[in-house]
C-alpha atoms as a printed R data frame, in Angstrom:
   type eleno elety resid chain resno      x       y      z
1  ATOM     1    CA   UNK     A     1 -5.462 -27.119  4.779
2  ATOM     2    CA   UNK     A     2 -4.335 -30.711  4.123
3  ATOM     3    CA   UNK     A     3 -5.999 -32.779  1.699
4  ATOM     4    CA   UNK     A     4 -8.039 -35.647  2.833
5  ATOM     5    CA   UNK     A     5 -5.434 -38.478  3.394
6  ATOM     6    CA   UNK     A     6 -2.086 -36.523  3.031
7  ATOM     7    CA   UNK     A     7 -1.163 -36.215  6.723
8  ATOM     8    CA   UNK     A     8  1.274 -33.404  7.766
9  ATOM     9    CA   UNK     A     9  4.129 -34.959  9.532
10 ATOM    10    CA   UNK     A    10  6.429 -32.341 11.782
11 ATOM    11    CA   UNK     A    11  9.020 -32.663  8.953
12 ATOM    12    CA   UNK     A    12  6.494 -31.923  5.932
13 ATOM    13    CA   UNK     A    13  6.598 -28.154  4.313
14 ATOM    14    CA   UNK     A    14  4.681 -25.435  5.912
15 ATOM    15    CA   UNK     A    15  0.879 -25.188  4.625
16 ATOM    16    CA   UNK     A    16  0.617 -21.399  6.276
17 ATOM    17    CA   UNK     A    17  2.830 -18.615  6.788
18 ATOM    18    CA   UNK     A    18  2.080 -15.405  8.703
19 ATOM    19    CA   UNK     A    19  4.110 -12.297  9.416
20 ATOM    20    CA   UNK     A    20  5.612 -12.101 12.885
21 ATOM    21    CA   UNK     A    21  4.927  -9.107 15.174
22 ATOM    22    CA   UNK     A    22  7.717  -9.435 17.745
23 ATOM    23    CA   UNK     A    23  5.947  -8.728 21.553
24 ATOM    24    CA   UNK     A    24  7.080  -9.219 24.897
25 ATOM    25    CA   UNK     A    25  4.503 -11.284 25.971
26 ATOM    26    CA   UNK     A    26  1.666 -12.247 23.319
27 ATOM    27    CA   UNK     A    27  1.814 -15.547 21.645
28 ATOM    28    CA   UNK     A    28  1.934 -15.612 18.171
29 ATOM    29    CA   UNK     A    29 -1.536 -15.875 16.590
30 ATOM    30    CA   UNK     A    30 -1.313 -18.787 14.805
31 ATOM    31    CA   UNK     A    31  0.390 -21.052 17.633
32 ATOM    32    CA   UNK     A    32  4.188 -22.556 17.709
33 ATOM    33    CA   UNK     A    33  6.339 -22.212 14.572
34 ATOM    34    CA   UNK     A    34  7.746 -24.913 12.267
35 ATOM    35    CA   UNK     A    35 10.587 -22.115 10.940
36 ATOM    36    CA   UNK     A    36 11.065 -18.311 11.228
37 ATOM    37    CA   UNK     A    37 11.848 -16.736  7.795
38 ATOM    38    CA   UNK     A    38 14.090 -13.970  8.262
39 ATOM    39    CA   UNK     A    39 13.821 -11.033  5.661
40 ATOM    40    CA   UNK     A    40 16.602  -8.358  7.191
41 ATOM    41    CA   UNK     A    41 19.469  -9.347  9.181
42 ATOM    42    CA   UNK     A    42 19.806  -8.779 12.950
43 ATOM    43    CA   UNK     A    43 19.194 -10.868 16.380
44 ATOM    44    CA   UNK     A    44 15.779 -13.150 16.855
45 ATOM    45    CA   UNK     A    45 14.391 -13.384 20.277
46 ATOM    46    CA   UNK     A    46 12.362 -17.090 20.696
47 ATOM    47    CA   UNK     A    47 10.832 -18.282 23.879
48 ATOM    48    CA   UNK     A    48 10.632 -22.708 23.908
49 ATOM    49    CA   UNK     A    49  7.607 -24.227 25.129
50 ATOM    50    CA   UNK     A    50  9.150 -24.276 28.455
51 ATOM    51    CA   UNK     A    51  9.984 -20.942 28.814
52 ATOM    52    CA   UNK     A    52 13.539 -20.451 27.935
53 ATOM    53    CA   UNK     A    53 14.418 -17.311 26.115
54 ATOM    54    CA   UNK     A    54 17.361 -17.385 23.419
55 ATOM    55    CA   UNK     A    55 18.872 -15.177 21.111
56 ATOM    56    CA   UNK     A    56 19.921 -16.151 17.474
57 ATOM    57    CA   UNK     A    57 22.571 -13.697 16.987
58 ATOM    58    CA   UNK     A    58 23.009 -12.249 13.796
59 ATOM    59    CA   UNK     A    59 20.361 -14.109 11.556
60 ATOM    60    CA   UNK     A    60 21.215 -13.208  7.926
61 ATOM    61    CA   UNK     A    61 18.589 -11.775  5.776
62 ATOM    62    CA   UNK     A    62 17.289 -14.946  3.453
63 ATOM    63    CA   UNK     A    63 17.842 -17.649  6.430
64 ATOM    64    CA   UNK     A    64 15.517 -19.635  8.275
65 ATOM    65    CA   UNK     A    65 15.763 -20.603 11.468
66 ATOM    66    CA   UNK     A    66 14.153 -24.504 12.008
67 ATOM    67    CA   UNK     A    67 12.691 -23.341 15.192
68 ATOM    68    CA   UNK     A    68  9.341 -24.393 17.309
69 ATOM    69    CA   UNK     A    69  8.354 -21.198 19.313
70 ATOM    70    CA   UNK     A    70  5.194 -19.374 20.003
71 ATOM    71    CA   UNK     A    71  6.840 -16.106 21.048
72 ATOM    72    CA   UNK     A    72  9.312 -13.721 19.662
73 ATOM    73    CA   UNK     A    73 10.284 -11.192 21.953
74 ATOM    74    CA   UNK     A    74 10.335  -7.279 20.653
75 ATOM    75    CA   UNK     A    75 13.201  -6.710 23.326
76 ATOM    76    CA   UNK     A    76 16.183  -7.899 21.741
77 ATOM    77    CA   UNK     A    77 14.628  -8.950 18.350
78 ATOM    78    CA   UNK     A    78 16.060  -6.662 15.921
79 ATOM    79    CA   UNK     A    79 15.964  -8.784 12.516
80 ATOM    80    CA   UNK     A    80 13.358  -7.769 10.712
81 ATOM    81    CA   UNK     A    81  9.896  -8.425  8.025
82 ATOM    82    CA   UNK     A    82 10.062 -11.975 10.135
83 ATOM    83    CA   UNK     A    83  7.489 -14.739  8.661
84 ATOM    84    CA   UNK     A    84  6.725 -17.531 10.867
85 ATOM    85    CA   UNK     A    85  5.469 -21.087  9.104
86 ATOM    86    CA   UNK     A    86  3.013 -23.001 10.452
């Protein structure tokens, strides 16, 4: 939660993080991403707000990727312990 007059701008850290359940066709709980955290190497499967699917191949363990999405696919996705910050 942001303190009374400290704003959060879309370039300001992340105030909440959540693990990421990859699925097909759920949204992610918490709404659209600032970054994905990725904790085990492999390929990350993000759906933009207007629908277009794309895989970031090979996302190293330790990396985040500056991405907006509200859905990571399970088909495809095969980086793993993925943290989304909101």
């Amino acid at each position: 939660m942001a303190r009374p007059g400290n704003r959060e701008s879309p370039d300001s850290t992340s105030p909440r993080w959540r693990p990421i359940v990859p699925h097909d066709d759920n949204l992610l709980q918490d709404g659209e991403t600032r970054a994905i955290y990725v904790g085990s190497t492999g390929d990350v499967v993000a759906i933009d707000e207007r629908g277009v699917e794309v895989t970031f191949k090979n996302a190293q363990a330790g990396s985040s990727l500056p991405i907006r999405t509200a859905r990571v696919k399970a088909t495809g996705t095969t980086a793993g312990f993925l943290v989304g910050l909101f």
